[in-house]
C-alpha positions in Angstrom: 6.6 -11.5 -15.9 8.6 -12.8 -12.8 10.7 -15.5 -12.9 10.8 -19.2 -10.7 14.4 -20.3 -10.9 13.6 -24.1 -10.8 16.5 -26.1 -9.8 16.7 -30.1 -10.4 19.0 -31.0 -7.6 18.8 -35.1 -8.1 19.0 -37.2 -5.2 19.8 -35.1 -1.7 20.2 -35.8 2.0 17.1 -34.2 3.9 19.0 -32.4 6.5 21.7 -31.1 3.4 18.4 -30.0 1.3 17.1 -28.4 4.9 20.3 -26.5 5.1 20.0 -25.3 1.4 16.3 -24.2 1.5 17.5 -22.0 5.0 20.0 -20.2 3.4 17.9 -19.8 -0.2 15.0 -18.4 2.2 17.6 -16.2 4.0 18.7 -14.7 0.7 14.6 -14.4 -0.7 14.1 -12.6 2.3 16.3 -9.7 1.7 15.5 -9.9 -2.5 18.7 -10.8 -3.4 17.4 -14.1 -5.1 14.4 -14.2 -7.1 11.2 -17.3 -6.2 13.5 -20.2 -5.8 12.2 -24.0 -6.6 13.9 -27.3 -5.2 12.9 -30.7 -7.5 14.4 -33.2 -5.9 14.7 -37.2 -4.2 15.4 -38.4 -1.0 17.6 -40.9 0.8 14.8 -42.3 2.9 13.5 -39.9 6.0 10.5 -39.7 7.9 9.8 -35.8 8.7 7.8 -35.1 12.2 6.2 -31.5 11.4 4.6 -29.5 14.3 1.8 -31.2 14.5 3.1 -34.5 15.5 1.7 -36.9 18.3 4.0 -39.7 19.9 1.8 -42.0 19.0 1.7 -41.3 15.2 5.0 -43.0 15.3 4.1 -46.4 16.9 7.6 -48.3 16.6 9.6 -46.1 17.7 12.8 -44.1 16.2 15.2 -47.3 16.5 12.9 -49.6 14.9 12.6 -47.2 11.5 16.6 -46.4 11.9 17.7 -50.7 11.6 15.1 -50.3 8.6 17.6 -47.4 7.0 15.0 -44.5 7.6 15.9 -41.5 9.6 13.8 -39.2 11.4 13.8 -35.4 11.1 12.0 -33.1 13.3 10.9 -30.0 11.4 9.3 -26.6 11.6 6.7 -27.1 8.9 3.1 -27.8 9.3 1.4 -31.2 9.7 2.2 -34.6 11.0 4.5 -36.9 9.8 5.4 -37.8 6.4 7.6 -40.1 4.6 10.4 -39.3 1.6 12.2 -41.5 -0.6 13.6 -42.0 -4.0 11.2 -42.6 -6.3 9.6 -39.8 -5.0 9.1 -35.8 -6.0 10.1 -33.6 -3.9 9.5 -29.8 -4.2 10.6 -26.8 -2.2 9.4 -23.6 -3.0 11.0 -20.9 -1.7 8.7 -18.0 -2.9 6.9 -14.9 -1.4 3.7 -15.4 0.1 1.0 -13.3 1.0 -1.4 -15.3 2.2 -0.5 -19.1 3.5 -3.8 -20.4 2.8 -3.9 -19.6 -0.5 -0.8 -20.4 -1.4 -1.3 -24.3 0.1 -4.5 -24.5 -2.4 -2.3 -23.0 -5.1 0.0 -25.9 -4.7 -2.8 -28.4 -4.6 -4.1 -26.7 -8.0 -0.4 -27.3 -9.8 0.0 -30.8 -8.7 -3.5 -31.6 -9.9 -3.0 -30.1 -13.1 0.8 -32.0 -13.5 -0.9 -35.4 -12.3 -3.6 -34.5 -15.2 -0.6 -34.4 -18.0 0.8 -37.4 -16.7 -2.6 -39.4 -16.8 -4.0 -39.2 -13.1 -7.0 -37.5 -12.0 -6.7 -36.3 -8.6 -8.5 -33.6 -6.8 -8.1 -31.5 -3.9 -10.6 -32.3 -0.2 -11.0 -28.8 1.2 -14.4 -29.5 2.6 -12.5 -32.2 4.4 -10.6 -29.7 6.8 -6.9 -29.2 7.2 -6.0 -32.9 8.2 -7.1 -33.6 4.6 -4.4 -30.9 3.0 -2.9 -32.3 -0.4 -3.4 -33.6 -3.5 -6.0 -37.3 -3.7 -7.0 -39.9 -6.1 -10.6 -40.6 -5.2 -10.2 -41.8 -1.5 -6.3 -42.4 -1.8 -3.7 -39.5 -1.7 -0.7 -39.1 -3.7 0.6 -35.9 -2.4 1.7 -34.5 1.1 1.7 -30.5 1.3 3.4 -28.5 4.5 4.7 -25.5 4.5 6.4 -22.8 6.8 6.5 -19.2 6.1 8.5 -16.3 8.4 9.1 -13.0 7.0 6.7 -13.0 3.6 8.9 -16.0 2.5 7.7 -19.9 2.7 9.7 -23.4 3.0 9.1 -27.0 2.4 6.6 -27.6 0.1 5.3 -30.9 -1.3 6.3 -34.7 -2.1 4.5 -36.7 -5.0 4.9 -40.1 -5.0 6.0 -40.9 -8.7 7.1 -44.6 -8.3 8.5 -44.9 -4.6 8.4 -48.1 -2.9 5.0 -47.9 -0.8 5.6 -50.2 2.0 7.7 -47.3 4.3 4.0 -45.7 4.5 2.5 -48.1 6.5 5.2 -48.3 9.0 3.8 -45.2 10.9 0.5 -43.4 11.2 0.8 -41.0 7.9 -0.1 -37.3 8.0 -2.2 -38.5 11.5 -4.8 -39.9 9.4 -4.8 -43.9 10.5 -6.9 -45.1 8.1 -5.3 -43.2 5.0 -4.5 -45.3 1.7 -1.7 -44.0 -0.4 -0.7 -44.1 -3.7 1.4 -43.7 -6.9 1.5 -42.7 -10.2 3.2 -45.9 -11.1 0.4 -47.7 -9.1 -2.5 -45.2 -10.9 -1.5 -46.3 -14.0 0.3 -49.3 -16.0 3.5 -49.5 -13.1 6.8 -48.6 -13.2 8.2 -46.4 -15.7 12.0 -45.4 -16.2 11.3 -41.8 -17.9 8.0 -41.2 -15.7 10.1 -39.1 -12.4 11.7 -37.1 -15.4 8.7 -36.4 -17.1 6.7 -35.3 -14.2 9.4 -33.4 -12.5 8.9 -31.4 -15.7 5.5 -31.1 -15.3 5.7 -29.8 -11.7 7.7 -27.2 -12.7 6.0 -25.6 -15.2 2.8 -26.0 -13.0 4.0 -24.3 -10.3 5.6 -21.6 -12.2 2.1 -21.0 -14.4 0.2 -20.8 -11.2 2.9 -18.5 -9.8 2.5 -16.1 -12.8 6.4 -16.8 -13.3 8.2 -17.4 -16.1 9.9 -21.1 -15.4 13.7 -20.1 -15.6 15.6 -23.9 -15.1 19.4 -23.2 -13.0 22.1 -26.3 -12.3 23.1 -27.0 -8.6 26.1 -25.1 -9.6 24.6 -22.1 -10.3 22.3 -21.7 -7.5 25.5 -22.3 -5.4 27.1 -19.5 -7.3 24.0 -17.4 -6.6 24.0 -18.1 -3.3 27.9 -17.3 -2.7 27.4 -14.0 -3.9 24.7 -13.1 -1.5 26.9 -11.2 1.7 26.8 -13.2 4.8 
């Protein structure tokens, strides 16, 4: 069986944790590191994916940045999207085949690690591509986008665990105006000190069993070891 090196990298800057997922891809590409998982938090960003319109962001760069949220432009799919602590983060950087697949094989994990944690939540293919991610009846809980060039994808997914909500309604999210989201905390009793822990957990084994990888956890140190040994 393969293995997922899963790394729990805590609390990161987005553009640091872009820079680290560009040089894990670089080193995937040419096998000298094995699938590579990011579990992580973010200060608090906005990302603005290919898919963008202007008008998805209706006040404006300056108004968010007095706020404390930056804005990011990146290379992944979808709209715009919002990260901050309290919330999962996970970057896969794995070899993939087929993108379409693998964006429903992220959907099936998170579905199954919301399940251990007490949330049903399903997937909305039928709904089309603006409806990608993971939903609790009409209200979703996780934002999937990915980028993959040369057999190897990027970015991933955020799950909102027990994030302050209000930052979503601030901008039009994943171009869907009338979208509702949601938490664990707010699916079940609130807040919960071990509950980012404890689902983290779960995400990483989910991923890895739908991978068909063995779930091998590395420190920050060691992946920066790894990643030092690779020639530039």
């Amino acid at each position: 069986m393969t293995e997922l090196w899963v790394c729990h990298a805590g609390l990161l800057d987005y553009r640091e944790a872009l820079a680290l997922q560009q040089r894990l891809c670089a080193a995937r590409q040419d096998g000298l590191i094995p699938d590579t998982m990011l579990l992580l938090e973010h200060p608090a960003v906005v990302t603005r994916g290919r898919r963008a319109a202007p008008e998805d962001l209706p006040f404006g760069e300056a108004w968010l940045a007095e706020r404390g949220v930056d804005v990011v432009d990146v290379n992944r799919g979808g709209k715009l999207t919002y990260h901050g602590p309290g919330q999962l983060v996970g970057y896969p950087i794995v070899a993939v085949d087929d993108v379409v697949a693998y964006v429903r094989l992220l959907e099936r994990a998170l579905i199954s690690a919301l399940a251990e944690q007490g949330v049903s939540a399903h997937a909305r293919v039928e709904d089309g591509p603006d409806y990608t991610g993971v939903w609790v009846e009409d209200r979703k809980i996780a934002s999937i986008g990915v980028h993959v060039s040369r057999g190897v994808a990027t970015h991933g997914f955020a799950v909102n665990v027990d994030n302050d909500m209000a930052p979503w309604t601030w901008f039009t999210a994943c171009g869907l105006p009338s979208v509702q989201m949601t938490s664990v905390a707010a699916e079940l009793t609130g807040p919960d000190p071990d509950c980012m822990d404890c689902f983290a957990k779960r995400a990483g084994h989910a991923v890895a069993k739908e991978l068909g990888a063995r779930q091998r956890l590395v420190t920050p140190a060691r992946l920066e070891s790894a990643l030092n040994a690779v020639p530039a």
